[in-house]
C-alpha positions, -999 to 999 in steps of 0.1 A, spaced: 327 -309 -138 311 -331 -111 270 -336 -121 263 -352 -151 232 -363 -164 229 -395 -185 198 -399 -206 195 -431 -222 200 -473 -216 181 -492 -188 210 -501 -169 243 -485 -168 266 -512 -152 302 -503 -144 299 -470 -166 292 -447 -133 321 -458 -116 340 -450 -143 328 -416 -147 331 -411 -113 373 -423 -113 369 -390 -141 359 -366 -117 318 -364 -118 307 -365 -77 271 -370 -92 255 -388 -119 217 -389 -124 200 -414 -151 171 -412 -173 161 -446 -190 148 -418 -218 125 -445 -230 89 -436 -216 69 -404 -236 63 -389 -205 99 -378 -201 100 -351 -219 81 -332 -199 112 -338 -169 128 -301 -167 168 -304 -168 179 -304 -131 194 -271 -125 232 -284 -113 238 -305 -136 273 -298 -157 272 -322 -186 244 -347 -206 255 -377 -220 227 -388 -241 232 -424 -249 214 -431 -285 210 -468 -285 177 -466 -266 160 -435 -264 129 -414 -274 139 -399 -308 115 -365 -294 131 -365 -264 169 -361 -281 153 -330 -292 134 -317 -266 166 -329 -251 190 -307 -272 166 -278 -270 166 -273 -230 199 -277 -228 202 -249 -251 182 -231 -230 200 -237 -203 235 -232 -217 245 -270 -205 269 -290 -224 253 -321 -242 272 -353 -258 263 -375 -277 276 -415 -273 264 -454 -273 262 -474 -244 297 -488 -246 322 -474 -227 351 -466 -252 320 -445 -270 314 -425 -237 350 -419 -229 355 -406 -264 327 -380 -267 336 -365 -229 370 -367 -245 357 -339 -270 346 -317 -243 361 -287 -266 332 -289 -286 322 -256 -271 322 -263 -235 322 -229 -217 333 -248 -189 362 -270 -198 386 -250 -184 370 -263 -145 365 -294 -157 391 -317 -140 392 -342 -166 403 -315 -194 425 -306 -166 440 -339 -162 445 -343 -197 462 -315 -205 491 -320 -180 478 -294 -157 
């Protein structure tokens, strides 16, 4: 995988570099916080969602959930702490379609 979209939390500190040492080249963020957001359309490249449930729009998880149905994208689910991130991209077999590109699966699994 290498775009991931993260939806949720003002500020991310250290948690894109982190994701980016696990193989995503690109990482856009959504503070998911105004109303307005759910109108945003789900960039077409993107890989992954993260949606970080601390702070965010309760409609927009489902809007959320619904367009990345739609779109046959991955979503996770986390808090904004980092062991919480690592572990839900750590279930990536949750029904990802493409975990078998995804270099941190890859990784993982010895290969």
């Amino acid at each position: 995988m290498s775009s991931l979209m993260i939806v949720g939390a003002d500020r991310l500190g250290s948690i894109p570099k982190k994701l980016e040492e696990l193989g995503f080249s690109e990482i856009i963020h959504i503070s998911g916080r105004k109303t307005q957001m759910v109108k945003k359309e789900i960039p077409t490249h993107i890989d992954l969602i993260l949606v970080l449930t601390d702070f965010i729009n309760h409609n927009l998880t489902s809007v959320l959930k619904r367009k990345a149905t739609e779109q046959e994208i991955p979503i996770c689910y986390a808090k904004r702490s980092w062991c919480s991130i690592y572990q839900a991209i750590d279930r990536c077999e949750y029904g990802c379609e493409k975990r078998k590109e995804c270099q941190y699966y890859q990784a993982r699994q010895g290969h």
